[in-house]
C-alpha positions as CSV (number, residue, x, y, z in Angstrom):
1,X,-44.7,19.6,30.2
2,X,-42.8,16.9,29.4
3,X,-39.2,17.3,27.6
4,X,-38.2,15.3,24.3
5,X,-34.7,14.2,24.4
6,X,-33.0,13.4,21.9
7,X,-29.5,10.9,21.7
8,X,-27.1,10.4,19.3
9,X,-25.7,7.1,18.8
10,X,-22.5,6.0,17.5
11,X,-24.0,4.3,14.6
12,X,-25.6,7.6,13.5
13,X,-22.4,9.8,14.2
14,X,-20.7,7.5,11.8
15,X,-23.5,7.5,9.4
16,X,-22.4,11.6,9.3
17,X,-18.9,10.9,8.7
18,X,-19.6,8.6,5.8
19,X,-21.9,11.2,4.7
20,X,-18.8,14.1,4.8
21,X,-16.9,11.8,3.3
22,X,-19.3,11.1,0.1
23,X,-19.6,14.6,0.0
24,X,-15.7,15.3,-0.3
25,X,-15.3,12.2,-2.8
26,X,-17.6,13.8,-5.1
27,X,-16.1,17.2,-4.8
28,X,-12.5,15.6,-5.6
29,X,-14.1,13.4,-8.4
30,X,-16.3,16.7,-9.9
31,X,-13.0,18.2,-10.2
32,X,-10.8,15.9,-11.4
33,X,-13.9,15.1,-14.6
34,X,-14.1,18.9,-15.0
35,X,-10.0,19.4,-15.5
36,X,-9.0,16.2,-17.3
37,X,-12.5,15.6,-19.3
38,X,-12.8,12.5,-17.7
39,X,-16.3,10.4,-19.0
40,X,-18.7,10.3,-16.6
41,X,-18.3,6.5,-16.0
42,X,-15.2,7.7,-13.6
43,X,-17.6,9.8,-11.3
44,X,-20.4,6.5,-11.4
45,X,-17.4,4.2,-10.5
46,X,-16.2,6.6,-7.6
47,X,-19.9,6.7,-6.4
48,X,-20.2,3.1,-6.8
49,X,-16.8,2.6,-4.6
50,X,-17.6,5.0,-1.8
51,X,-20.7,2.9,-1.8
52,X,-19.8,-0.5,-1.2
53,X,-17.0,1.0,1.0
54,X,-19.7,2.7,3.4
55,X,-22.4,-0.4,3.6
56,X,-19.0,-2.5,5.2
57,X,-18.3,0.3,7.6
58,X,-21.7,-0.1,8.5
59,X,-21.6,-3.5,8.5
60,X,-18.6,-4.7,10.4
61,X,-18.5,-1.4,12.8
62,X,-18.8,-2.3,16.3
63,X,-20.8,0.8,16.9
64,X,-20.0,0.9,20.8
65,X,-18.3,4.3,20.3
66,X,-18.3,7.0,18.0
67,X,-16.0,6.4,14.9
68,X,-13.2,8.2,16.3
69,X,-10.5,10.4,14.4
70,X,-7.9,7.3,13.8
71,X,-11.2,5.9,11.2
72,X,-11.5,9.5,10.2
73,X,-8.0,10.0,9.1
74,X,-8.4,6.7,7.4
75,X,-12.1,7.6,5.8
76,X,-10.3,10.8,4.2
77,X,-7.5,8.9,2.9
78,X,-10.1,6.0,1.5
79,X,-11.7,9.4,-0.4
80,X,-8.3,9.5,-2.4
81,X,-7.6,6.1,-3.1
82,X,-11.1,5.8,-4.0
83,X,-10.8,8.4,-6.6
84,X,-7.4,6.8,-8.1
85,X,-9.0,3.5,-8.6
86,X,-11.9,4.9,-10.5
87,X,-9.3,6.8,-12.7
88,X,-7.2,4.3,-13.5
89,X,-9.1,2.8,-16.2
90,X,-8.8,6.1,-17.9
91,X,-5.4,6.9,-17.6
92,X,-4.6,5.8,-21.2
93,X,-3.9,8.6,-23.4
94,X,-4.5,11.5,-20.7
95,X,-2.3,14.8,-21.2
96,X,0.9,15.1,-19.1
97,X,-0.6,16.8,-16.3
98,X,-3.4,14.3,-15.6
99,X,-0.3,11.9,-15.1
100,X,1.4,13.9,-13.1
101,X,-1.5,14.7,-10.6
102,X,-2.5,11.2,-10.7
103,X,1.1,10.3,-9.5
104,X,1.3,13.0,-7.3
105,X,-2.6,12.4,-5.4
106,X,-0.8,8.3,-5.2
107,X,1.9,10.1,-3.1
108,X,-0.7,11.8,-0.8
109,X,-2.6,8.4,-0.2
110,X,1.0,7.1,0.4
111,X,1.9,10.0,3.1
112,X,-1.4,9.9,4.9
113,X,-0.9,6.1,5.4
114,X,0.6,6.6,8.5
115,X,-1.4,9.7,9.9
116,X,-4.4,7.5,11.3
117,X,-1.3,5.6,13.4
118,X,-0.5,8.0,14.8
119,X,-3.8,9.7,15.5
120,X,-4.9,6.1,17.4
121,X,-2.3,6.2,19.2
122,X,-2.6,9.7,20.2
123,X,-6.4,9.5,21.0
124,X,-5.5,6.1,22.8
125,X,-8.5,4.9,19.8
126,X,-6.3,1.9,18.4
127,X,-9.2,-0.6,17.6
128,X,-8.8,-4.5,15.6
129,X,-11.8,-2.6,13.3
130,X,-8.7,0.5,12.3
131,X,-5.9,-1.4,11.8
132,X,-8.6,-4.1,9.5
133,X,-10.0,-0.6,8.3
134,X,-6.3,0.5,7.4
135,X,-5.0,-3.1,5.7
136,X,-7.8,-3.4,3.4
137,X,-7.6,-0.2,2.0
138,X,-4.0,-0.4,1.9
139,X,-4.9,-3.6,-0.2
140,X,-7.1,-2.0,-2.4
141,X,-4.6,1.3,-3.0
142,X,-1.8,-1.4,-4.0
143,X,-4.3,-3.0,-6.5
144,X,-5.7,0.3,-7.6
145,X,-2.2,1.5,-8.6
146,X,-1.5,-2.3,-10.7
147,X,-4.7,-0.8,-12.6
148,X,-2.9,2.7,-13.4
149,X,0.4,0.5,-14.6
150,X,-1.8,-1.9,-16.8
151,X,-3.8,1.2,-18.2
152,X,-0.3,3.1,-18.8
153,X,1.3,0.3,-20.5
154,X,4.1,0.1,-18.3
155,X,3.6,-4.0,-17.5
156,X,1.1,-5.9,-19.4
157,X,-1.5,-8.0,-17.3
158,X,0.9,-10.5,-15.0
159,X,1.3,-6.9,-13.1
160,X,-2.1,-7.3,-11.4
161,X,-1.0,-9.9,-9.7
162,X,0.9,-7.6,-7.5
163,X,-2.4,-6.5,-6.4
164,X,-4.1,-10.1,-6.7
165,X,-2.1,-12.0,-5.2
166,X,-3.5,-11.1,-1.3
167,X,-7.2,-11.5,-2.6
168,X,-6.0,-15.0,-4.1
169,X,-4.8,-16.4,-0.4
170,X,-8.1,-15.2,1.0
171,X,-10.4,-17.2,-1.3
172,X,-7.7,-20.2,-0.8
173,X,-8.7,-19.8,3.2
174,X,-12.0,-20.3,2.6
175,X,-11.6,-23.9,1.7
176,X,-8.4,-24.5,3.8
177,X,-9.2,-23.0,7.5
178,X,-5.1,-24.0,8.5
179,X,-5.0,-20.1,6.1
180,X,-6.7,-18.7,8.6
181,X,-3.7,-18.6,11.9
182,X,-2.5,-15.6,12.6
183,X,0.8,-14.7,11.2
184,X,3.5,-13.6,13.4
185,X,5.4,-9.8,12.5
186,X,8.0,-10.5,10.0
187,X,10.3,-7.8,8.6
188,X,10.7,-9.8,5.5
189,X,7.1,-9.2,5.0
190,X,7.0,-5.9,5.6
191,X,10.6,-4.9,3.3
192,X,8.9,-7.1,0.5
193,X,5.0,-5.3,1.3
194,X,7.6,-1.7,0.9
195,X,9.2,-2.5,-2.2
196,X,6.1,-3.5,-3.5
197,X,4.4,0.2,-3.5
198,X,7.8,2.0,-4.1
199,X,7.6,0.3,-7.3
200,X,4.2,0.7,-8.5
201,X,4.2,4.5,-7.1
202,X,7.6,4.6,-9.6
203,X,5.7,3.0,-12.2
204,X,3.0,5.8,-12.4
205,X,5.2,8.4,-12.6
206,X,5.5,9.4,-16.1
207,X,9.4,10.3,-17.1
208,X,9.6,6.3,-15.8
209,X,10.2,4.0,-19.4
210,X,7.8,1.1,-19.6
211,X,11.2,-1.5,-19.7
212,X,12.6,-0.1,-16.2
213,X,8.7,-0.5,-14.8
214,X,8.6,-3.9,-15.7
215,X,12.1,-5.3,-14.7
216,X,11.1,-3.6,-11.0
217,X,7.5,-4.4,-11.2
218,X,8.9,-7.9,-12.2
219,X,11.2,-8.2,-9.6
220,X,8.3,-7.1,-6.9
221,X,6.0,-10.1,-8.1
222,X,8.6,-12.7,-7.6
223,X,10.1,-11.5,-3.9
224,X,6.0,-11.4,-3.3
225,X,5.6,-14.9,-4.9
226,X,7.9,-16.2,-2.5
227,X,6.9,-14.0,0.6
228,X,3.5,-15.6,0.3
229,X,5.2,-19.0,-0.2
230,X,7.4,-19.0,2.8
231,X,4.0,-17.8,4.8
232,X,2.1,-20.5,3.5
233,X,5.0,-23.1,4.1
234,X,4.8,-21.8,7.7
235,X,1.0,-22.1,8.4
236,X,1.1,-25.6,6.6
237,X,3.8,-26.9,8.6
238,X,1.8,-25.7,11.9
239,X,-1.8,-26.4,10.4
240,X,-2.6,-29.2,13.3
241,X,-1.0,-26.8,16.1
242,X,-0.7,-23.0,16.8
243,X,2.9,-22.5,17.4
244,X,4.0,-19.1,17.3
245,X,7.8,-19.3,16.1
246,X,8.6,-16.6,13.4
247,X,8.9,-18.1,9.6
């Protein structure tokens, strides 16, 4: 008699982890609604996130391999920041303790940042489709947390552009391709990219006054400002070559 075997394929291992990880995002969500009385709208917008998120997993994965536990790390820390963004919009006039867990779950996401690292580099699993997977939500946590500070009236609206700002210069490279070079490492980027979060993950906490916030926050937006500048000055001076000299 003939045998039936069966195979998995990458695609459908990652499919699972998605799955585990919708699973967990609505476990964290359901809790967070049952102890804060949080509207339902912040479990929809959670859903909503996780979704998008896992049709561009599935969209952009290679699928050669299975997902590997460097994505996994990341997937688990997307379930947090995921949650965060949903809340933000409802951090207004939330008790103490929502606050404090709220700046407290921002300080996990911040921790785990540099678990799936290390886990790639454990595993030897260090793929261009992590470290993209890692930068955008990195992106998104940054702008997620600019929400929380608008919501808790610790900067009024110019703070989003904290969290704008990187979204801004990829719209601007779809109509100038010279965007598009790859940047060289730069420690300036990376001490400007640090104060950056230290400030907003500040900013949440709640003892912090809405003035000292803003003078940081404020602070943050114009060593950004110019960050992006002297990047932009770079690729523009080297838009008809590809030299490779630091800016």
């Amino acid at each position: 008699m003939d045998s039936i075997s069966t195979t998995t394929t990458p695609t459908s291992t990652t499919a699972k982890d998605l799955v585990v990880g919708g699973f967990t995002l609505f476990v964290l969500a359901l809790a967070l609604q049952l102890a804060f009385s949080l509207p339902a709208g912040f479990l929809a917008l959670s859903a909503v996130l996780y979704a998008v998120q896992g049709a561009l997993i599935l969209r952009y994965w290679p699928g050669r391999k299975p997902f590997g536990w460097a994505n996994r790390a990341t997937l688990a820390r997307s379930v947090i920041v995921l949650a965060l963004i949903a809340w933000a919009p409802y951090l207004g006039g939330q008790p103490a303790p929502a606050l404090w867990t709220y700046a407290l779950l921002s300080l996990g996401a911040l921790i785990l940042d540099g678990v799936d690292g290390k886990v790639a580099r454990a595993t030897g699993s260090h793929s261009e489709f992590g470290a993209r997977f890692d930068m955008e939500l990195d992106a998104l946590f940054i702008l997620g947390l600019c929400l929380a500070v608008l919501a808790l009236d610790k900067a009024g609206t110019w703070g989003l552009a904290l969290g704008l700002m990187r979204y801004a210069f990829i719209a601007a490279s779809l109509g100038f391709a010279w965007l598009n070079a790859n940047l060289p490492d730069s420690f300036r980027r990376k001490t400007v990219c640090v104060w950056q979060v230290v400030t907003l993950m500040v900013a949440v906490i709640p003892i912090i006054p809405p003035v000292f916030a803003s003078l940081t926050l404020g602070l943050a937006l114009v060593l950004l400002a110019w960050s992006f500048f002297v990047d932009v000055r770079w690729l523009y001076q080297r838009r008809h070559n590809h030299d490779s000299a630091k800016p």
